[in-house]
N, CA, C and O atoms as a GROMACS GRO file, in nm:
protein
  336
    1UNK      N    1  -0.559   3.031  -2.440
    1UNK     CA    2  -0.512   3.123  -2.341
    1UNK      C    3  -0.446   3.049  -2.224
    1UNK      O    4  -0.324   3.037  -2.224
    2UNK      N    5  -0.545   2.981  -2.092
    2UNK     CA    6  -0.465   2.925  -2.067
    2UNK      C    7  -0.466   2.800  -2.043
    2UNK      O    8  -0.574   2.775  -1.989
    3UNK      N    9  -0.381   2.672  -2.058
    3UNK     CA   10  -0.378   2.558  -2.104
    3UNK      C   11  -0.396   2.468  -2.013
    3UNK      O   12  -0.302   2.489  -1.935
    4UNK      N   13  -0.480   2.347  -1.956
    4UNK     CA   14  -0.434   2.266  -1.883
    4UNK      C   15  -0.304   2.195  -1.891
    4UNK      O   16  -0.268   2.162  -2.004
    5UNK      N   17  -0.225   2.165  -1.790
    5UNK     CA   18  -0.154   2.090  -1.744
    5UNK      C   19  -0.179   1.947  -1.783
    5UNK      O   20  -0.284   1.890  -1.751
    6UNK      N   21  -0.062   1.876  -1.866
    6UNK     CA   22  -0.123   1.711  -1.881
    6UNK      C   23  -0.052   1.655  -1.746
    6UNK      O   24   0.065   1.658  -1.706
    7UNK      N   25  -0.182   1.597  -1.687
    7UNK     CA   26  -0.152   1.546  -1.557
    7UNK      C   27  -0.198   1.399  -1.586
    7UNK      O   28  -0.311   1.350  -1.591
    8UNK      N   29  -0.026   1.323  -1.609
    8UNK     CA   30  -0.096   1.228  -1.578
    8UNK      C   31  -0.038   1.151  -1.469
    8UNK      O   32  -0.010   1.222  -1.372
    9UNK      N   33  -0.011   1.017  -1.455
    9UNK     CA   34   0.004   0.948  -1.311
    9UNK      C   35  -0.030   0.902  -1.217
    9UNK      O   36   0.013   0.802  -1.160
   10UNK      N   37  -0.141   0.993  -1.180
   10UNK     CA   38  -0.176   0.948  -1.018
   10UNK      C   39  -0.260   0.816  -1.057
   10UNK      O   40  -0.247   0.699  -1.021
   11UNK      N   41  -0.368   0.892  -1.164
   11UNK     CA   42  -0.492   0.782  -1.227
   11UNK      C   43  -0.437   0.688  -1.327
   11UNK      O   44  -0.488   0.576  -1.325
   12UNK      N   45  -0.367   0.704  -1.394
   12UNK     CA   46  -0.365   0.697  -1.559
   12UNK      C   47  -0.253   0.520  -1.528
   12UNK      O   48  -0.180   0.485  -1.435
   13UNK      N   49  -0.294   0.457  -1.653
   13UNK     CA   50  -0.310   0.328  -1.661
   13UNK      C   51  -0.174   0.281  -1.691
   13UNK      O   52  -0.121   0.337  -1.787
   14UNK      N   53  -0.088   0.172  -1.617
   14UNK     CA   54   0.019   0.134  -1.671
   14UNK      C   55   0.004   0.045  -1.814
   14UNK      O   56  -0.084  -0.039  -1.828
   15UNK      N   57   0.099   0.076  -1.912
   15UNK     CA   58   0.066  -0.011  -2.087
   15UNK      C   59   0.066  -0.159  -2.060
   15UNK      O   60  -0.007  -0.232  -2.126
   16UNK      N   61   0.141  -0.205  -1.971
   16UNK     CA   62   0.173  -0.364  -1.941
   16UNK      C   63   0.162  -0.374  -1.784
   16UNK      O   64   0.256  -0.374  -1.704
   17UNK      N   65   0.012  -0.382  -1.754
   17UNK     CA   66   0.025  -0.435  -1.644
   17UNK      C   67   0.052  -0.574  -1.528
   17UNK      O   68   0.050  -0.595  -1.406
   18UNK      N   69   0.079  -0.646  -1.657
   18UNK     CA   70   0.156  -0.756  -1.555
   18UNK      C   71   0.296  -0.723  -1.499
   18UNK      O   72   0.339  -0.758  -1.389
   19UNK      N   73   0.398  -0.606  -1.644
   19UNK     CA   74   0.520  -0.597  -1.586
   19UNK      C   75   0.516  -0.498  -1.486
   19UNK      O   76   0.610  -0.477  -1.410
   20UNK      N   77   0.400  -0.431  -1.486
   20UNK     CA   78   0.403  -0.295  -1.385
   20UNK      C   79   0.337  -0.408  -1.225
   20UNK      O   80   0.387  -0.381  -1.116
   21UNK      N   81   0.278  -0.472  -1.229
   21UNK     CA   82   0.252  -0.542  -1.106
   21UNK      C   83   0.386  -0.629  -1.069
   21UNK      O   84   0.433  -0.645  -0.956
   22UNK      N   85   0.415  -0.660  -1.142
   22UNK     CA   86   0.600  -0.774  -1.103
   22UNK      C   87   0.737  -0.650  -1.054
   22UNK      O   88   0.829  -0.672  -0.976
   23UNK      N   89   0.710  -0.527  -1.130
   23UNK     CA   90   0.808  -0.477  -1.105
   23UNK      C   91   0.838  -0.453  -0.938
   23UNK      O   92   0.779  -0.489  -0.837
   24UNK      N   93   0.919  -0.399  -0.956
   24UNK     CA   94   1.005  -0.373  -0.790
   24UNK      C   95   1.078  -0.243  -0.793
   24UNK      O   96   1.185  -0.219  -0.848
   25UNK      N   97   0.976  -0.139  -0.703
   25UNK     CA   98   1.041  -0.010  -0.720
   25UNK      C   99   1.068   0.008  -0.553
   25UNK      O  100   0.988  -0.025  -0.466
   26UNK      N  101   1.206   0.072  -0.530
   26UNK     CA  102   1.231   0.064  -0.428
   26UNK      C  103   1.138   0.234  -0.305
   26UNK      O  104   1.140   0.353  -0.335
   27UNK      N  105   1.096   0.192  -0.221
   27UNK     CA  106   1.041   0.324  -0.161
   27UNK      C  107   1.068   0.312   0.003
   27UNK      O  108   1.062   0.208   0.069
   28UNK      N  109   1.101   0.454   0.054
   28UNK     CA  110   1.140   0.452   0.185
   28UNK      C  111   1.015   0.380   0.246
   28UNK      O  112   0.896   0.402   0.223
   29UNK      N  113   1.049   0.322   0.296
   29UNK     CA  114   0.957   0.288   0.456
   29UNK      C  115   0.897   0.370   0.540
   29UNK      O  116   0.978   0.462   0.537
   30UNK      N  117   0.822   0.402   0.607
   30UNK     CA  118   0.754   0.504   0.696
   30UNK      C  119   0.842   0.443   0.841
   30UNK      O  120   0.892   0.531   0.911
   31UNK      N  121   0.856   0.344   0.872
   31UNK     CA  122   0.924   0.299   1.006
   31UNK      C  123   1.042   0.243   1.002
   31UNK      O  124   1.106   0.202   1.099
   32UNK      N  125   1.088   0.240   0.825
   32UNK     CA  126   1.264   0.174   0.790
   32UNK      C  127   1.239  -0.022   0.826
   32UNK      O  128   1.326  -0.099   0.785
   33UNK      N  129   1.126  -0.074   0.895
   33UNK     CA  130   1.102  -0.207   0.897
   33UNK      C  131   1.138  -0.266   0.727
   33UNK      O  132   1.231  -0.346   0.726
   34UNK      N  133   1.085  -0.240   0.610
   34UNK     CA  134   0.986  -0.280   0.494
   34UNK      C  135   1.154  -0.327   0.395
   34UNK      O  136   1.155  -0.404   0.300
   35UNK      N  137   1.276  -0.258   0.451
   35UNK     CA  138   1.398  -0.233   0.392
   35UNK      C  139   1.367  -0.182   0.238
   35UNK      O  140   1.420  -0.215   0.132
   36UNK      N  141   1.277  -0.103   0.261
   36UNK     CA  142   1.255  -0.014   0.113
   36UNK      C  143   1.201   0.013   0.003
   36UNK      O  144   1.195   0.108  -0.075
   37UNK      N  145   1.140  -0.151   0.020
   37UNK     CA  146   1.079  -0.238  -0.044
   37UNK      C  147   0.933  -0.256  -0.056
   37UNK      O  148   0.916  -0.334   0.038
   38UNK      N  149   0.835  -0.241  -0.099
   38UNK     CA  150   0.728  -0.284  -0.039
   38UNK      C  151   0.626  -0.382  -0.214
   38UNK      O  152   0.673  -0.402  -0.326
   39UNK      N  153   0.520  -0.407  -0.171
   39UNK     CA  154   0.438  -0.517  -0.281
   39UNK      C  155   0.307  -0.463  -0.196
   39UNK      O  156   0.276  -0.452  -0.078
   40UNK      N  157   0.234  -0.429  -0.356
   40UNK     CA  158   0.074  -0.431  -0.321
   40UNK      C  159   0.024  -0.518  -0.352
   40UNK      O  160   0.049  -0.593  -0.446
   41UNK      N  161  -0.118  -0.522  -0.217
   41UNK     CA  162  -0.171  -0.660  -0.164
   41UNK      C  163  -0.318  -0.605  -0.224
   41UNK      O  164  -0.329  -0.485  -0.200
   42UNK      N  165  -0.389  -0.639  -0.269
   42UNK     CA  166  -0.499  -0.626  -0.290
   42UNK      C  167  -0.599  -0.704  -0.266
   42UNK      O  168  -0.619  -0.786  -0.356
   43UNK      N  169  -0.705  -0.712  -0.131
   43UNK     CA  170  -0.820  -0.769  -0.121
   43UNK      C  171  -0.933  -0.678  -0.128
   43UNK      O  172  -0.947  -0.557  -0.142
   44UNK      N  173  -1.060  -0.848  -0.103
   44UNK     CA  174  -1.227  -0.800  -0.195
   44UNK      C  175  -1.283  -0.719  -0.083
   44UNK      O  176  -1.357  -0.811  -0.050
   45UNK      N  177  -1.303  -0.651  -0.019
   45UNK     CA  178  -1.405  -0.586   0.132
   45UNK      C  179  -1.563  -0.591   0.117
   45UNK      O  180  -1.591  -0.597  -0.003
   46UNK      N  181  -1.618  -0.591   0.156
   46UNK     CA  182  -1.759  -0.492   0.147
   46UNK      C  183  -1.746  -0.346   0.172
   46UNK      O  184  -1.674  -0.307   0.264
   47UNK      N  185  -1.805  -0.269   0.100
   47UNK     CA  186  -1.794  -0.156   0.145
   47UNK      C  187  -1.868  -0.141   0.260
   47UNK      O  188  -1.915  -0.030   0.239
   48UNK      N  189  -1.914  -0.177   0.371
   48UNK     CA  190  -1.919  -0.135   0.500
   48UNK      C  191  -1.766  -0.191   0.596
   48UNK      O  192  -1.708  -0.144   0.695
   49UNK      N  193  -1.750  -0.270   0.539
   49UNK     CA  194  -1.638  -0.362   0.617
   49UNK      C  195  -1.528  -0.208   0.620
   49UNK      O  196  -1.486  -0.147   0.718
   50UNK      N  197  -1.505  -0.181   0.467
   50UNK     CA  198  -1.406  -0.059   0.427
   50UNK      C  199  -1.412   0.050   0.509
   50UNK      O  200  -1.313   0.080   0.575
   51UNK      N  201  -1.509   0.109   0.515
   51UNK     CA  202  -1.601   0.221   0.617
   51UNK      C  203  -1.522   0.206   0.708
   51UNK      O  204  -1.434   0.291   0.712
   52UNK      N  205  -1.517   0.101   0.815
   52UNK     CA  206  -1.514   0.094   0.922
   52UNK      C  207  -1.362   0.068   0.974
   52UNK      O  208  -1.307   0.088   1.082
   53UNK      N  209  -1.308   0.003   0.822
   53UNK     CA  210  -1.160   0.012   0.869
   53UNK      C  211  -1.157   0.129   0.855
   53UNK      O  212  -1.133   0.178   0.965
   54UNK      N  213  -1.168   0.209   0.777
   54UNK     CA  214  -1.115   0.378   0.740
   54UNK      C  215  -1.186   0.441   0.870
   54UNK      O  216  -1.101   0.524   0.902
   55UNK      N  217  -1.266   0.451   0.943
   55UNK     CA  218  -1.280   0.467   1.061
   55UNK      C  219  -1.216   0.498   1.208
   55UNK      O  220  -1.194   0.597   1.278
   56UNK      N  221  -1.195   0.343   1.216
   56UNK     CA  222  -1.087   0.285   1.283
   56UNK      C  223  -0.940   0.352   1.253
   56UNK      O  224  -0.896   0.432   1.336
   57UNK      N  225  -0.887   0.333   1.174
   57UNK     CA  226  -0.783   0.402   1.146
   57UNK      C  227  -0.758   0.567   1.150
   57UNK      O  228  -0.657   0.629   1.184
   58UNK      N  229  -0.880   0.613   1.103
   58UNK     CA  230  -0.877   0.780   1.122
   58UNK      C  231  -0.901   0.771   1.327
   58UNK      O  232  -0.839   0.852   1.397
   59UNK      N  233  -0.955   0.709   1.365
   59UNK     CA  234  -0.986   0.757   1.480
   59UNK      C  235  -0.830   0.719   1.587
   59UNK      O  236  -0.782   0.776   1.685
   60UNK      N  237  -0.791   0.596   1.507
   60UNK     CA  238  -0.593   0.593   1.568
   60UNK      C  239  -0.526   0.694   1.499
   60UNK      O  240  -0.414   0.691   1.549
   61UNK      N  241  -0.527   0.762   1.434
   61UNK     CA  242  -0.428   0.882   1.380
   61UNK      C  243  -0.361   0.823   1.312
   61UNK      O  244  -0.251   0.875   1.292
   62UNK      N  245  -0.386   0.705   1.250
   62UNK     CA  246  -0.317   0.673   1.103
   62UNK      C  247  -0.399   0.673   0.997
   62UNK      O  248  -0.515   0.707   0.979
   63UNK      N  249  -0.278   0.607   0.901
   63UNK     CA  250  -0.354   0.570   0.733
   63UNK      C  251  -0.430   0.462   0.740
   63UNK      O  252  -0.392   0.389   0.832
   64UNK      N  253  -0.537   0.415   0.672
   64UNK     CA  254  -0.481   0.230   0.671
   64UNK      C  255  -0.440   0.193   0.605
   64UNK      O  256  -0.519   0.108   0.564
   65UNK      N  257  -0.345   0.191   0.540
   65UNK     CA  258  -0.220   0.147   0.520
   65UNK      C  259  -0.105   0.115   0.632
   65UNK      O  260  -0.061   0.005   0.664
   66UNK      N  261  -0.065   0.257   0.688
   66UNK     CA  262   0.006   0.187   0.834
   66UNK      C  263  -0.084   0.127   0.891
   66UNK      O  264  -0.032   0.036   0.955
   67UNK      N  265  -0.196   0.128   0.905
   67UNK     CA  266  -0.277   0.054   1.053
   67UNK      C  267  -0.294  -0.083   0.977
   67UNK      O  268  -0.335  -0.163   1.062
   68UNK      N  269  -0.280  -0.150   0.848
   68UNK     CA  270  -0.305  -0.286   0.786
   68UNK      C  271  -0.146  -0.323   0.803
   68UNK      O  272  -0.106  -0.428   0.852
   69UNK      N  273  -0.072  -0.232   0.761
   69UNK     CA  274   0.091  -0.319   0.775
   69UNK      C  275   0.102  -0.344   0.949
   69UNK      O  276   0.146  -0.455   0.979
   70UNK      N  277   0.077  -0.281   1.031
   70UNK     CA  278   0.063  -0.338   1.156
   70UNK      C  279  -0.007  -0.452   1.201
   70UNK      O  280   0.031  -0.550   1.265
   71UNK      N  281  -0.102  -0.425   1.159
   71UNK     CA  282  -0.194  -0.572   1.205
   71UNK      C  283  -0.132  -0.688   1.122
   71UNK      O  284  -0.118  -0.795   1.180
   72UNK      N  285  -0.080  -0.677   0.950
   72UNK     CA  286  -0.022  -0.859   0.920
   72UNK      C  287   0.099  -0.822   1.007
   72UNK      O  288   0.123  -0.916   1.084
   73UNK      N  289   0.161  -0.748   1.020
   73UNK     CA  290   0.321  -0.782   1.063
   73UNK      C  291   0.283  -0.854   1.213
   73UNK      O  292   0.359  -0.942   1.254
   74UNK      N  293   0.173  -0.820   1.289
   74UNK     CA  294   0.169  -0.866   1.423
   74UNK      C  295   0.141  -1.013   1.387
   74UNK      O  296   0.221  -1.104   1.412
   75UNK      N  297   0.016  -1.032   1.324
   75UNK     CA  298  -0.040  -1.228   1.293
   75UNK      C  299   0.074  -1.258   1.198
   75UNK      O  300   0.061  -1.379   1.174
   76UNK      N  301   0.188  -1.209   1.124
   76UNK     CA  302   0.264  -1.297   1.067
   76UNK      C  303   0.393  -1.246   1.095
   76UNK      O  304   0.453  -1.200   0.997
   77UNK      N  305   0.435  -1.243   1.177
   77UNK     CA  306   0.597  -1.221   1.251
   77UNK      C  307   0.670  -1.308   1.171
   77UNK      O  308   0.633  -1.422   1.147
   78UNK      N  309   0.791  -1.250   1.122
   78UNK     CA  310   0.955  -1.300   1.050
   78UNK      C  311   0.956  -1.437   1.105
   78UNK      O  312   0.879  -1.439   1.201
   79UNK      N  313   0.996  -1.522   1.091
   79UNK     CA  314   1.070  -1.627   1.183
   79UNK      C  315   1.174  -1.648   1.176
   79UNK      O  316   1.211  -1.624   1.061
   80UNK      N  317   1.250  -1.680   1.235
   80UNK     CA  318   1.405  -1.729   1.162
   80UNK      C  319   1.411  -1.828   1.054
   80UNK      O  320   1.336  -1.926   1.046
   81UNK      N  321   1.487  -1.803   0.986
   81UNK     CA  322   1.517  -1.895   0.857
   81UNK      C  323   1.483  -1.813   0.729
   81UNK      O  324   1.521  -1.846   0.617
   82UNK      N  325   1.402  -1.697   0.759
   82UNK     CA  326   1.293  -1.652   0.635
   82UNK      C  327   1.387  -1.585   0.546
   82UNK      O  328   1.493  -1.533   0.582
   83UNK      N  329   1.344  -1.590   0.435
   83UNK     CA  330   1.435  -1.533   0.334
   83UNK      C  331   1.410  -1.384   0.349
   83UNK      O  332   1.488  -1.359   0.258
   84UNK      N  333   1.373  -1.278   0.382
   84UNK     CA  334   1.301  -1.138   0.412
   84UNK      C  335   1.405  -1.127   0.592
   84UNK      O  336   1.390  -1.030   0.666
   0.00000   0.00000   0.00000
């Protein structure tokens, strides 16, 4: 009668994930800084450490995501010469 929807995507597993981690898909920027571009970073937390960023961040009115691209872009500023 009536059918689920095959939903997949949000969860569902890339077949080759080394080429799906190397690839390069281009996505707007939230502030146009990133030129379109962006690479996921993945570190280990504790989950209290996590908590507290997600915290922190809900209580600034961001993601953390914007509130982590703010904080490296501040400790690792462009320099001249950089290929980026």
């Amino acid at each position: 009668m009536n059918e689920r929807p095959n939903r997949r995507g949000f969860a569902a597993r890339p077949a080759d994930a080394e080429q799906w981690v190397k690839a390069t898909e281009p996505r707007p920027a939230s502030d146009g800084n990133a030129g379109g571009f962006t690479a996921r970073l993945t570190i280990d937390v504790t989950p209290d450490l996590r908590g507290r960023i997600k915290i922190a961040a809900f209580g600034r009115g961001q993601t953390v995501a914007d509130m982590l691209r703010d904080l490296l872009a501040r400790e690792f500023p462009s320099t001249p010469g950089d290929a980026s």
